[in-house]
C-alpha positions as CSV (number, residue, x, y, z in Angstrom):
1,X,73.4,85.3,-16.6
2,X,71.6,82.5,-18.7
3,X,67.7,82.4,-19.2
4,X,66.3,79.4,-17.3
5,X,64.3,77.2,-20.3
6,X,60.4,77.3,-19.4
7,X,58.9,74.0,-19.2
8,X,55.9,72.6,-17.5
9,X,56.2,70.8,-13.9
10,X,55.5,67.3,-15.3
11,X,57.9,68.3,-18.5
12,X,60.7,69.2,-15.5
13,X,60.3,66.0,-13.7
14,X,60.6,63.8,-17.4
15,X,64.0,66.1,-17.9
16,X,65.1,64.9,-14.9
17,X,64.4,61.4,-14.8
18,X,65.5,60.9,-18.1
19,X,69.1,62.7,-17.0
20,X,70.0,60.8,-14.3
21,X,69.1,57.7,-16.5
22,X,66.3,55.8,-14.7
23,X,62.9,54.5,-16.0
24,X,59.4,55.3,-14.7
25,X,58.8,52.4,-12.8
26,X,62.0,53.0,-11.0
27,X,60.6,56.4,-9.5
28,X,57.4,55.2,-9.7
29,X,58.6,52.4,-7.0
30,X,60.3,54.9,-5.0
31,X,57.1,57.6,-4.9
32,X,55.1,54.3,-4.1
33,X,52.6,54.9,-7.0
34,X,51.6,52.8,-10.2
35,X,54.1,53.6,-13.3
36,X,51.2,54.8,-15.2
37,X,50.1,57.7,-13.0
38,X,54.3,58.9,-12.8
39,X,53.7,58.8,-17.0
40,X,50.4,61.3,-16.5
41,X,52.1,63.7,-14.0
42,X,55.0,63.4,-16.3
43,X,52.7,64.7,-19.3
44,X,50.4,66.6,-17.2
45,X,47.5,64.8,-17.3
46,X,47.7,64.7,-13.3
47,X,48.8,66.8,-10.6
48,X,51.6,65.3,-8.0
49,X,50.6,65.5,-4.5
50,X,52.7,67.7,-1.9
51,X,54.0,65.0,-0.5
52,X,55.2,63.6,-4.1
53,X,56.8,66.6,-4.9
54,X,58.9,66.7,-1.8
55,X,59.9,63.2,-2.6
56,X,60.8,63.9,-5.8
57,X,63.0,67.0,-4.6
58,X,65.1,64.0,-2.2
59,X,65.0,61.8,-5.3
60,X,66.5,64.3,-8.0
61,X,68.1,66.4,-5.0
62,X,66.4,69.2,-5.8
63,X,65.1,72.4,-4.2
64,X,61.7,71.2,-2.3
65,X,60.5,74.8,-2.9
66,X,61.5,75.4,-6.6
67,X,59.6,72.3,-7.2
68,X,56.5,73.6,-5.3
69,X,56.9,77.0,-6.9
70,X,56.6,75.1,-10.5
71,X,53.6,73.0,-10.1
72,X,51.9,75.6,-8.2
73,X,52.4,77.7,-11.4
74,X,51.5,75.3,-13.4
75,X,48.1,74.8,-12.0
76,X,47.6,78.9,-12.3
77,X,49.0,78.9,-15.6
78,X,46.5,75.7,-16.3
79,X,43.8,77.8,-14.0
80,X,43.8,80.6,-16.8
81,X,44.0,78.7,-19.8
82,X,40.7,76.9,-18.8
83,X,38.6,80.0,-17.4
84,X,40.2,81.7,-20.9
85,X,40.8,85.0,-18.4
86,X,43.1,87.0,-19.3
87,X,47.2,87.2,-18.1
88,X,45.4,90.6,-16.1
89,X,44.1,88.2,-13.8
90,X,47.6,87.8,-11.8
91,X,47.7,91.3,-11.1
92,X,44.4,91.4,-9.5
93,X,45.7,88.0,-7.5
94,X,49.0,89.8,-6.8
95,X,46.4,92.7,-5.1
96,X,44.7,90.1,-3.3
97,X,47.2,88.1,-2.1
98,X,48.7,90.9,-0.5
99,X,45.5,92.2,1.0
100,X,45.1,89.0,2.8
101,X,48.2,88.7,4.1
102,X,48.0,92.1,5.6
103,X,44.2,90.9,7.4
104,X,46.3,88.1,8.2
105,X,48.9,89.8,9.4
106,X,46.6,92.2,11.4
């Protein structure tokens, strides 16, 4: 089994772009956004939207929810480089999460 290559969200999207062979403003037309803000997603200077990111799966045919799964851990990953907290911190979230899904749950 072969150990999937880390890379950021916006680095993931450039990979895949770049693969299939099409420029920015190509994708860019298709998400219905200006060139320049696909180029700061790209180097994650900006977050996509949901709805970008879904696009982007129909696009590149790629999994909607592995796409999800890597922006959202992008911005925790982001989240904790800011606050400098320390990797800990996704324990006590893990904890959380789980407790509210339980009150949630009932």
């Amino acid at each position: 089994m072969s150990k999937q290559k880390i890379t950021s969200f916006g680095e993931h999207i450039r990979g895949l772009r770049e693969d299939a062979g099409l420029p920015l403003r190509k994708i860019a037309a298709q998400l219905d956004i200006d060139p320049s803000l696909l180029g700061k997603i790209e180097r994650n200077e900006r977050q996509a939207t949901k709805e970008q990111i879904k696009k982007l799966a129909e696009i590149f045919k790629q999994d909607e929810h592995f796409l999800l799964s890597q922006n959202l851990s992008d911005q925790i990953a982001y989240k904790i480089l800011e606050e400098e907290s320390d990797i800990d911190i996704l324990k006590v979230a893990e904890e959380k999460v789980n407790y509210l899904k339980r009150k949630k749950n009932g």
